[in-house]
C-alpha distance (Angstrom), angle and dihedral (degrees) to the residues before:
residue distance angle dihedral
X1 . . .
X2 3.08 . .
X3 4.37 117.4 .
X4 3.57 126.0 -103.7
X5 4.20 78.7 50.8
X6 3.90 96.6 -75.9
X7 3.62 123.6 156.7
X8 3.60 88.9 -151.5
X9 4.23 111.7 112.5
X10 3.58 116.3 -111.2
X11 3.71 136.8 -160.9
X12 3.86 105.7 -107.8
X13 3.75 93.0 -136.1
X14 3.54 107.0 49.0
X15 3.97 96.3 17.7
X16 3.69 95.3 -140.7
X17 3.79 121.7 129.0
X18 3.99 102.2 -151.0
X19 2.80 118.8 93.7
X20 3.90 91.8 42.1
X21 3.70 103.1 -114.5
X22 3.80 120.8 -129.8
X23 3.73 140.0 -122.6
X24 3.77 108.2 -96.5
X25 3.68 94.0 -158.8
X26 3.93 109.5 -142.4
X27 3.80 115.2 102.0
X28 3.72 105.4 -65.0
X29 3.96 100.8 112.2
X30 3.82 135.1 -135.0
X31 4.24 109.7 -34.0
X32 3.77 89.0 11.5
X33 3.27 97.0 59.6
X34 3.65 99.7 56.6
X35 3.62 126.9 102.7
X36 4.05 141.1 153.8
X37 3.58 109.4 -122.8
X38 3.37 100.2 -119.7
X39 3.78 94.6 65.8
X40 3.64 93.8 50.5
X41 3.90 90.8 58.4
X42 3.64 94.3 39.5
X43 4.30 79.3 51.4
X44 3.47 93.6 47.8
X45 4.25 94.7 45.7
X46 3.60 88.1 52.2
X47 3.71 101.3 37.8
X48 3.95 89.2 50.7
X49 3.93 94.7 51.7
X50 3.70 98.7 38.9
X51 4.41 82.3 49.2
X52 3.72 104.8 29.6
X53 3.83 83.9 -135.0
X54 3.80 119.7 114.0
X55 3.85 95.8 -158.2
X56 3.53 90.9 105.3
X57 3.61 97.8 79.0
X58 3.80 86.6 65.4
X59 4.09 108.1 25.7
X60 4.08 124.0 58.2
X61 3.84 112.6 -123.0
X62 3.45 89.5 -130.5
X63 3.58 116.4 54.7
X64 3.95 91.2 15.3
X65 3.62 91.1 -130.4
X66 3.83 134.1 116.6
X67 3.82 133.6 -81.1
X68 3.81 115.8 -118.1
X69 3.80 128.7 -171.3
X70 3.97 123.0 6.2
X71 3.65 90.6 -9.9
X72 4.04 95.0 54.5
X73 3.87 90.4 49.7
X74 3.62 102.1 32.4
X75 4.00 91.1 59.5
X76 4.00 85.5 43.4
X77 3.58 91.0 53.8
X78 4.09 89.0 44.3
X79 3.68 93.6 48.8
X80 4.03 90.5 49.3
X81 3.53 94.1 49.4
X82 4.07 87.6 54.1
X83 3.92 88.5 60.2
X84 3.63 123.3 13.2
X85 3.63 83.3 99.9
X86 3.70 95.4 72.7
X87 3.92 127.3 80.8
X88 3.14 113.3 -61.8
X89 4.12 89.3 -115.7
X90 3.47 90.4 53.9
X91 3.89 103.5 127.1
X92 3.89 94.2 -141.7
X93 4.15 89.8 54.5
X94 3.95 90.4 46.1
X95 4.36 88.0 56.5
X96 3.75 97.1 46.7
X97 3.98 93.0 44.3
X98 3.72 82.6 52.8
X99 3.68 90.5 41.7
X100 3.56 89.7 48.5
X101 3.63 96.3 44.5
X102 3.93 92.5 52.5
X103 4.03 85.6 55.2
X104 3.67 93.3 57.1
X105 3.26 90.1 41.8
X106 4.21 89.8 55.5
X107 3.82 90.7 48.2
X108 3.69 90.9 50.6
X109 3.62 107.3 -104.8
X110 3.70 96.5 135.5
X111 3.90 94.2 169.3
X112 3.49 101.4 51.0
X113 3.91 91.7 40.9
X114 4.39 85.9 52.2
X115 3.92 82.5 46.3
X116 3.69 99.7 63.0
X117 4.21 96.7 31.2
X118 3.82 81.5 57.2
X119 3.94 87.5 55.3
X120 3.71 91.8 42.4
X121 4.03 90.5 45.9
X122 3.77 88.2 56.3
X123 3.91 99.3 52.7
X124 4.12 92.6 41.5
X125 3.90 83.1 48.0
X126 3.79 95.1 58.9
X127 3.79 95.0 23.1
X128 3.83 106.9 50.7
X129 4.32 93.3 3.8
X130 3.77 139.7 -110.2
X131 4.42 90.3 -75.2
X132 4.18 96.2 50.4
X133 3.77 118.4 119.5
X134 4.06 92.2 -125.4
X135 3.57 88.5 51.4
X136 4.03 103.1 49.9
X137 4.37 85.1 43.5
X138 4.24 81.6 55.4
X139 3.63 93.1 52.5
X140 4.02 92.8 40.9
X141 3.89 82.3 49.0
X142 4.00 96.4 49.2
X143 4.15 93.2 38.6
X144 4.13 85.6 63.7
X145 3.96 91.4 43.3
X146 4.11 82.9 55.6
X147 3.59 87.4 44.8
X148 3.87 99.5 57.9
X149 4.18 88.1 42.8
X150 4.15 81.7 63.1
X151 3.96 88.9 -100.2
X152 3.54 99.5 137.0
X153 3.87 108.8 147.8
X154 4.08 88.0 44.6
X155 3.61 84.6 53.9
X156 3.47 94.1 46.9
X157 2.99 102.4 51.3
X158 3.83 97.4 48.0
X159 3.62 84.4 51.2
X160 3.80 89.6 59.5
X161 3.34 99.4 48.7
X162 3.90 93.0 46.4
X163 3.45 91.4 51.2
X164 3.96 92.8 49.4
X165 4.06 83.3 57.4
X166 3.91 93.9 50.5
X167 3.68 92.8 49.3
X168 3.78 94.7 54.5
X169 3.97 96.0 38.5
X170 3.66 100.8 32.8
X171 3.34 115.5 22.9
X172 3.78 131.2 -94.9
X173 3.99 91.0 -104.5
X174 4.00 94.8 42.3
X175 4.19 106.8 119.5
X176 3.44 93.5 -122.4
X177 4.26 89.1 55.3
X178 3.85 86.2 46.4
X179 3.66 91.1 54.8
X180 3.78 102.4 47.0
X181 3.97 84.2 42.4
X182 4.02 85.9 51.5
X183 4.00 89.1 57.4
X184 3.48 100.6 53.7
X185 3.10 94.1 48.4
X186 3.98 85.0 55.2
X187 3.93 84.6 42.2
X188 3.81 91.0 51.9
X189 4.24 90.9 44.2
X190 4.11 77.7 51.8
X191 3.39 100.8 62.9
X192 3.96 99.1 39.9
X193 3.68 105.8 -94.4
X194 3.59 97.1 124.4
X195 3.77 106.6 159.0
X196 3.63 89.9 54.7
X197 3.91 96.1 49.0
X198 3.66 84.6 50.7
X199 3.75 98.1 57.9
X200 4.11 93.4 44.6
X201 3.90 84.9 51.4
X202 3.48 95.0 44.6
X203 3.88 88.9 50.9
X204 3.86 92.0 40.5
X205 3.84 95.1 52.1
X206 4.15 87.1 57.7
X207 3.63 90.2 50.2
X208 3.70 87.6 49.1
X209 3.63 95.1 50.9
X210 3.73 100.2 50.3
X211 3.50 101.9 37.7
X212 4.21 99.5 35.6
X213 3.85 103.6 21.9
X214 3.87 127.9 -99.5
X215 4.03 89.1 -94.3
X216 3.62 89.9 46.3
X217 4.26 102.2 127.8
X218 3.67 83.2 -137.7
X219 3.82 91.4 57.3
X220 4.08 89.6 43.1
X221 3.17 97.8 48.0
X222 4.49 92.0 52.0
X223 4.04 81.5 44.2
X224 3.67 85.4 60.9
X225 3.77 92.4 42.7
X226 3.77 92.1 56.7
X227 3.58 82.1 49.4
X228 3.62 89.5 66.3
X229 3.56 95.8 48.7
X230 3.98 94.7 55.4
X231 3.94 76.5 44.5
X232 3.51 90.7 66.3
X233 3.98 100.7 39.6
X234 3.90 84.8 55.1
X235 3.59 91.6 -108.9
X236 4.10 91.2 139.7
X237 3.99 92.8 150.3
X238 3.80 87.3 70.6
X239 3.12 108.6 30.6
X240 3.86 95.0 54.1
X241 4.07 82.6 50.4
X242 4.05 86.7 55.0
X243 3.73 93.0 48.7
X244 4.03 96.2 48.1
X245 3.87 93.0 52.9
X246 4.04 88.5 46.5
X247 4.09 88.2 49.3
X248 4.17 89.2 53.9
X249 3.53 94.9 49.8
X250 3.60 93.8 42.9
X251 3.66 86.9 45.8
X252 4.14 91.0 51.7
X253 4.18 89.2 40.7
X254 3.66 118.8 33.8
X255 4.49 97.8 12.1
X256 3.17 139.5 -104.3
X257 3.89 88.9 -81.0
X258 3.70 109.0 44.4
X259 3.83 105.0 122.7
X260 4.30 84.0 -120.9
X261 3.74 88.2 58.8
X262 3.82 93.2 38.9
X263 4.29 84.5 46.0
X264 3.97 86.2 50.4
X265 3.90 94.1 47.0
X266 3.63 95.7 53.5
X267 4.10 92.7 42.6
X268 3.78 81.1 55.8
X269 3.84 98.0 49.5
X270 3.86 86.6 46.0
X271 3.89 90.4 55.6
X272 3.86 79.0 48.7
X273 3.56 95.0 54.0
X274 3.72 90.5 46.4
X275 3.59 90.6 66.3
X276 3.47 99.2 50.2
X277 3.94 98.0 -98.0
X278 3.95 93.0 132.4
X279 3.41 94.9 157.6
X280 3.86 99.5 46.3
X281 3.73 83.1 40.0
X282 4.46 99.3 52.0
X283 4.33 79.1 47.9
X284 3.67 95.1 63.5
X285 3.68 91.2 32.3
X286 3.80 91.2 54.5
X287 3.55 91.9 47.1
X288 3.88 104.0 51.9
X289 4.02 88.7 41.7
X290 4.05 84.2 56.4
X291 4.18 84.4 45.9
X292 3.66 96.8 53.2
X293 3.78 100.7 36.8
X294 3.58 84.4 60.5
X295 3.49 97.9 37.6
X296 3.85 96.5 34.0
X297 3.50 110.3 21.7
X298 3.66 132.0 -106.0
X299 3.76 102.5 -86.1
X300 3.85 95.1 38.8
X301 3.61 113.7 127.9
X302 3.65 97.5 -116.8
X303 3.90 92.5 54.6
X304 3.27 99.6 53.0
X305 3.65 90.5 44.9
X306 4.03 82.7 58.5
X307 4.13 86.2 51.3
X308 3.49 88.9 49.0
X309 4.32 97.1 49.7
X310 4.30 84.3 41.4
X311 4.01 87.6 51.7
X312 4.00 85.0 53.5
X313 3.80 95.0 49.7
X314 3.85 89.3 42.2
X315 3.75 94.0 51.0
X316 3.90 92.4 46.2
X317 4.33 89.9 49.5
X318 3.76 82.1 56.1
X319 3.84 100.9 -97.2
X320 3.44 95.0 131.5
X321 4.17 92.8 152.3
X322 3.74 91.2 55.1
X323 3.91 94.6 35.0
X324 3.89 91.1 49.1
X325 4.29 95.4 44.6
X326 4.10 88.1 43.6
X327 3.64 93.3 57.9
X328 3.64 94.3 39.6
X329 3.80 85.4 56.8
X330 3.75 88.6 49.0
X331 3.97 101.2 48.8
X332 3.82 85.9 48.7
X333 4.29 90.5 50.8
X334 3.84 85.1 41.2
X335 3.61 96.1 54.9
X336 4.10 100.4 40.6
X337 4.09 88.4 48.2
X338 4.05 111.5 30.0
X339 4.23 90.7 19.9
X340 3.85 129.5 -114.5
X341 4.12 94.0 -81.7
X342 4.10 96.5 50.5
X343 3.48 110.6 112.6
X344 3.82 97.8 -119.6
X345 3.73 93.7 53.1
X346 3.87 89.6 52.1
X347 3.98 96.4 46.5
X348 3.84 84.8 55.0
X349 3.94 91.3 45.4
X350 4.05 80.1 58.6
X351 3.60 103.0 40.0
X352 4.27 75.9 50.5
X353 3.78 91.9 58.6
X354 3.82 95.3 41.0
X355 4.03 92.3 57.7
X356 4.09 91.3 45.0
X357 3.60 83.8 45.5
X358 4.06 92.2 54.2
X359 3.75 83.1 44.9
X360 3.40 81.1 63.5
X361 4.38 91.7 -126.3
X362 4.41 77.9 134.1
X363 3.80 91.1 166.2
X364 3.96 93.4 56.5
X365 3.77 91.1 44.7
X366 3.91 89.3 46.8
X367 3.79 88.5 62.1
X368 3.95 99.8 49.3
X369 3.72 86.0 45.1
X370 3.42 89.7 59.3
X371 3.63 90.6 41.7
X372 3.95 90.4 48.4
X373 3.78 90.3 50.1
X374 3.92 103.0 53.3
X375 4.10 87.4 49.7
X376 3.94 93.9 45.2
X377 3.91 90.4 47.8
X378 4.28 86.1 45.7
X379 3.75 84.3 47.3
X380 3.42 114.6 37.7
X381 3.51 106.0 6.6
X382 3.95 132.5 -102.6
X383 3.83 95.3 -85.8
X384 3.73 96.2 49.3
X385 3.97 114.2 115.0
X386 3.84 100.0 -113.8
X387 3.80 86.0 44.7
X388 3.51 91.9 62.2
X389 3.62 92.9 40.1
X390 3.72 91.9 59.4
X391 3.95 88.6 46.9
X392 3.81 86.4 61.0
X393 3.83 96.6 49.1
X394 3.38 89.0 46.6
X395 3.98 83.7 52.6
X396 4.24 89.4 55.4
X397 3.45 89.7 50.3
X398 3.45 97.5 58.4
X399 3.79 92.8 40.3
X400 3.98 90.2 57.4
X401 3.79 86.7 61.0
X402 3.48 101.4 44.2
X403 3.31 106.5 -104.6
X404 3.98 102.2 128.3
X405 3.92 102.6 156.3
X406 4.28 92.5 59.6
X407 3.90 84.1 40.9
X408 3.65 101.1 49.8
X409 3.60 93.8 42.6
X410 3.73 89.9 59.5
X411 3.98 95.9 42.2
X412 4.04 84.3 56.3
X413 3.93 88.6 51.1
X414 4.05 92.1 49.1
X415 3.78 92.7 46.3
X416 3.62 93.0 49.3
X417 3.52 102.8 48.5
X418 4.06 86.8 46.7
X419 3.41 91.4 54.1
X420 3.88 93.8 50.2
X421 3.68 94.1 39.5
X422 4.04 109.1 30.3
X423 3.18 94.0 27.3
X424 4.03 142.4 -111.6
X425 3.97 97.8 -76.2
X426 4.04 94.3 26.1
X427 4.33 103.6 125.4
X428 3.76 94.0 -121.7
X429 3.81 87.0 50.5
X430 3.72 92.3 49.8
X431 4.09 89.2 46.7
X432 4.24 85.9 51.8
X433 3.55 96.4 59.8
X434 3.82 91.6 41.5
X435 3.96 94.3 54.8
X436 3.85 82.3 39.7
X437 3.91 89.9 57.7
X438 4.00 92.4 38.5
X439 4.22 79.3 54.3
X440 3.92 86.7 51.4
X441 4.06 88.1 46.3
X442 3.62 91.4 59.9
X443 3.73 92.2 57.7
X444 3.58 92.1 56.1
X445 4.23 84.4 -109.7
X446 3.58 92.5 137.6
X447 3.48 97.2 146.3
X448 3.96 93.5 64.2
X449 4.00 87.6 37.2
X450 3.79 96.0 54.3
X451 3.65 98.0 49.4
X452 3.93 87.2 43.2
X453 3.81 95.5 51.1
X454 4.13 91.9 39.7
X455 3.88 85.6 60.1
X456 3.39 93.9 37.3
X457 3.86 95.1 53.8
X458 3.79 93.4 39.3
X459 3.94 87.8 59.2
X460 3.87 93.9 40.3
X461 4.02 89.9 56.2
X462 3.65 93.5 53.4
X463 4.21 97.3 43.5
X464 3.84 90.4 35.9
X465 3.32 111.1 31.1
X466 4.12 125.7 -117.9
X467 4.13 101.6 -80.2
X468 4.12 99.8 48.8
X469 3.18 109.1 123.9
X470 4.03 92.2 -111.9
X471 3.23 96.3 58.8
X472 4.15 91.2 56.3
X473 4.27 81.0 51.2
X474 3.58 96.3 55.4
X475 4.11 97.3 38.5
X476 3.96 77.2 49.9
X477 3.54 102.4 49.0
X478 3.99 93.6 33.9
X479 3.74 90.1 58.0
X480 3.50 92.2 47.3
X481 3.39 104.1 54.1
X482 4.26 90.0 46.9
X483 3.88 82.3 62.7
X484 3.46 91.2 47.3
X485 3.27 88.2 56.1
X486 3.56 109.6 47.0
X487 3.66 100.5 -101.4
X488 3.53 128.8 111.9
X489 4.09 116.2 -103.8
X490 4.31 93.2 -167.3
X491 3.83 95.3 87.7
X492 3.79 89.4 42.1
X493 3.66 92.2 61.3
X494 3.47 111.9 31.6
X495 4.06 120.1 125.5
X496 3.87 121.6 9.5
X497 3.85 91.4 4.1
X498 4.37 95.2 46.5
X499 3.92 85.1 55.8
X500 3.77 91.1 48.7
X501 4.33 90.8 53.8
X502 4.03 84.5 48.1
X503 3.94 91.0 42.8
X504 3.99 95.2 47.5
X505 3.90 104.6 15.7
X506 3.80 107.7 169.7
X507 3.90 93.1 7.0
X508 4.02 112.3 177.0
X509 3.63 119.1 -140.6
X510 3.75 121.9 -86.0
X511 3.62 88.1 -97.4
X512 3.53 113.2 6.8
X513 3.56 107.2 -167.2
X514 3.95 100.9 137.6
X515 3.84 101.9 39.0
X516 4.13 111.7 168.6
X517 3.47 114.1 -104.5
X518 4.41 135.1 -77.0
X519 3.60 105.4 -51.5
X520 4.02 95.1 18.5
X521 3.62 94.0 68.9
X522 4.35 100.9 118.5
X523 3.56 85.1 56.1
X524 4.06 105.1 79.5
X525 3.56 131.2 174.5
X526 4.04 106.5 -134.1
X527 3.73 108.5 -148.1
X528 3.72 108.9 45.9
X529 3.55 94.9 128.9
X530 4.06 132.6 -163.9
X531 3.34 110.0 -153.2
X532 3.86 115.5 -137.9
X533 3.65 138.0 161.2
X534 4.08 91.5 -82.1
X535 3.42 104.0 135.3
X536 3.82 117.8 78.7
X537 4.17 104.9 -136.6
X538 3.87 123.6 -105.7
X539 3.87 117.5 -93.7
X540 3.58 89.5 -111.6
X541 3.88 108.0 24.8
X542 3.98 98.6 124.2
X543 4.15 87.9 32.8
X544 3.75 112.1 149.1
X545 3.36 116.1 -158.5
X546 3.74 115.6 -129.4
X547 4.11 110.1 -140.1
């Protein structure tokens, strides 16, 4: 309220209403969160040479967390227009380019953020060497920016080489050598490899414990990590076991409303979900959304990335009404606070399509596919994972209504450009060809789908083991489409594979948000993916490095 008794917002610095202050985005809520621009820098100049601590360009005063949104980049911008002037060594220009680069990175703009950590990552080379602590945290920071534009083995291998450095100059238990060891392991889960993320977690977490304390939020945070990589080997028994004991001693430590223990409660519930548990799952949902819209605000990005995972569980308990007007709600918050092109609001413009495609509304989901697909390849390029993933729901859509040239064409494109870029035996390259060979199936090509999907599942045994979930598809579909065709499917499945079909008879897809339609149903499509907040964040993804 503004004074004088106006109902006009004002900015709770200056207390004027014109010109109409913004949102800062950390956790001050409603009137308390809003602030003109100008104020906040002016706050942030004085704060930091009163201090002699630049954090104020990037953390409210008040609530001592960070900015998010217009705020977060507007004072990055401020702060590099104040410097970028100077030498390029100049300490002061080296913090806000980091600064700034961390912003873009927040709001999604992965390439721009890698752009300017690649500039800063020069100057701390020459200035301060390849072995200095600044300079290792720079790489760390630009490896996860190549990560999120879908460049996993150049991030990888950065990743290994940085954390080669940090062994031999800091120690293999220093926090710093942790953390960098703690995103490739995250880099590694990223590009498929699973069994081996699992063991450097495993190894990591012990490390943790011993050398930070088991309720370290370092060591929670890598429990909830490996979490994700049993997550992703279909071990959901265990990791939803992991992710309960992290919630209690986040609960205990940090509260029941710190956004890490609100972040771990909705991992949980999504392991839930997973599982089947939708109404266990829409309970936890519903109560960390009511957590962080009170302790966040409504529009924050974090809540609405709640709405968006409750609008999945809803959908998949057979809510679709409720599902389908929540994410509408949530696209339309998305786009009026983060903008139509950020990341977030485009992931819930897909997960939007994939529900109206369930509904079976195909020709309203083809056109926000389409929609999705020209942003993602503006954004993130047209070999970047969730690119290609929107390319093949595109592809189902199309297939639902017949039209089986336009949607085979595209399926080939997708499973090429996996294969070159993921890799031959990477899951999501596996899952391409199998949607590609359900495509073929639909033509009455089973010929070229058979031998696809016998090669496909042969591979998919040995790099996923017998029970995952798409192996039971492609033994499902494969035998299908032999009876289909006239040919017997007994001696194709007898042994390991028969016990598999008796084990997992009429198994869904992992996530089976884009199933054919009545009558079609044991013939899935593997890879059409709703995004969600799965993936607990590295221990230093927003790091800043301090010059």
């Amino acid at each position: 309220m503004a004074q004088g008794g106006s109902d006009e917002d004002v900015c709770l610095i200056c207390h004027e209403a014109s010109p109409p202050p913004i949102q800062s985005g950390c956790a001050c809520r409603g009137s308390a969160g809003l602030a003109h621009l100008g104020c906040r820098v002016t706050a942030a100049q004085t704060l930091a040479q009163r201090k002699g601590d630049a954090q104020w360009w990037w953390t409210c005063q008040t609530c001592e967390q960070g900015f998010t949104g217009a705020m977060c980049m507007g004072l990055a911008n401020a702060w590099w227009s104040e410097v970028r002037d100077r030498g390029a060594e100049d300490p002061g220009r080296l913090s806000a380019a980091g600064n700034l680069a961390s912003s873009l990175f927040s709001q999604g703009r992965y390439a721009e953020a890698g752009n300017m950590q690649r500039e800063v990552l020069a100057v701390l080379t020459r200035v301060l060497g390849a072995e200095h602590h600044n300079t290792l945290v720079t790489v760390g920071n630009l490896a996860l920016s190549l990560s999120y534009q879908g460049k996993h083995a150049e991030a990888e291998e950065m990743l290994r080489e940085g954390l080669a450095v940090m062994r031999r100059v800091r120690g293999a238990e220093d926090p710093d050598t942790l953390a960098i060891a703690g995103n490739l392991a995250n880099s590694l889960l990223s590009r498929g490899k699973y069994a081996e993320a699992e063991e450097m977690q495993r190894e990591l977490l012990a490390v943790m414990k011993r050398v930070r304390g088991v309720e370290h939020p370092d060591t929670l945070t890598t429990t909830g990590n490996l979490a994700s990589s049993l997550t992703g080997q279909e071990k959901y028994a265990e990791a939803e076991k992991m992710e309960r004991e992290v919630l209690a001693v986040m609960k205990r430590v940090r509260g029941a409303e710190h956004p890490d223990t609100l972040a771990t409660a909705i991992n949980l519930a999504l392991s839930v979900s997973r599982q089947g548990k939708y109404e266990e799952a829409i309970r936890m949902q519903r109560e960390v959304l009511a957590a962080r819209t009170r302790v966040l605000g409504a529009e924050h990005r974090e809540t609405l990335a709640t709405a968006d995972n409750l609008a999945s569980s809803l959908f998949y308990q057979g809510n679709c009404a409720e599902a389908e007007e929540m994410q509408r709600e949530v696209l339309a918050a998305l786009q009026r606070v983060l903008g139509a092109e950020h990341p977030d609001t485009v992931t819930a413009a897909s997960n939007l399509a994939i529900s109206l495609a369930d509904q079976e509304k195909h020709a309203e989901a083809e056109e926000m596919q389409r929609k999705v697909l020209v942003l993602r390849k503006q954004v993130l390029g047209a070999e970047h994972r969730d690119t290609l993933t929107t390319a093949d729901n595109l592809a189902l859509a199309l297939l639902c209504q017949g039209k089986h040239a336009e949607a085979e064409k595209i399926d080939r494109e997708v499973f090429a450009v996996m294969k070159r870029v993921r890799g031959a035996e990477h899951p999501d390259t596996l899952s391409a060809a199998g949607n590609l060979a359900s495509c073929l199936s639909r033509q009455g090509k089973y010929a070229e789908a058979i031998q696809m999907q016998r090669e496909v599942l042969a591979t998919q045994k040995r790099v996923l083991g017998a029970e995952h979930s798409d192996v039971l598809i492609a033994v499902n579909n494969l035998e299908r489409w032999l009876f289909e065709q006239g040919e017997h499917a007994e001696e194709e499945f007898k042994g390991s594979v028969g016990a598999e079909r008796q084990a997992g008879a009429g198994a869904a897809a992992k996530e089976p948000e884009a199933q054919l339609e009545e009558g079609e149903e044991s013939e899935v499509h593997a890879t059409r993916k709703r995004a969600a907040e799965g993936s607990h964040a590295c221990a230093d993804a927003s790091k800043r490095t301090k010059q």
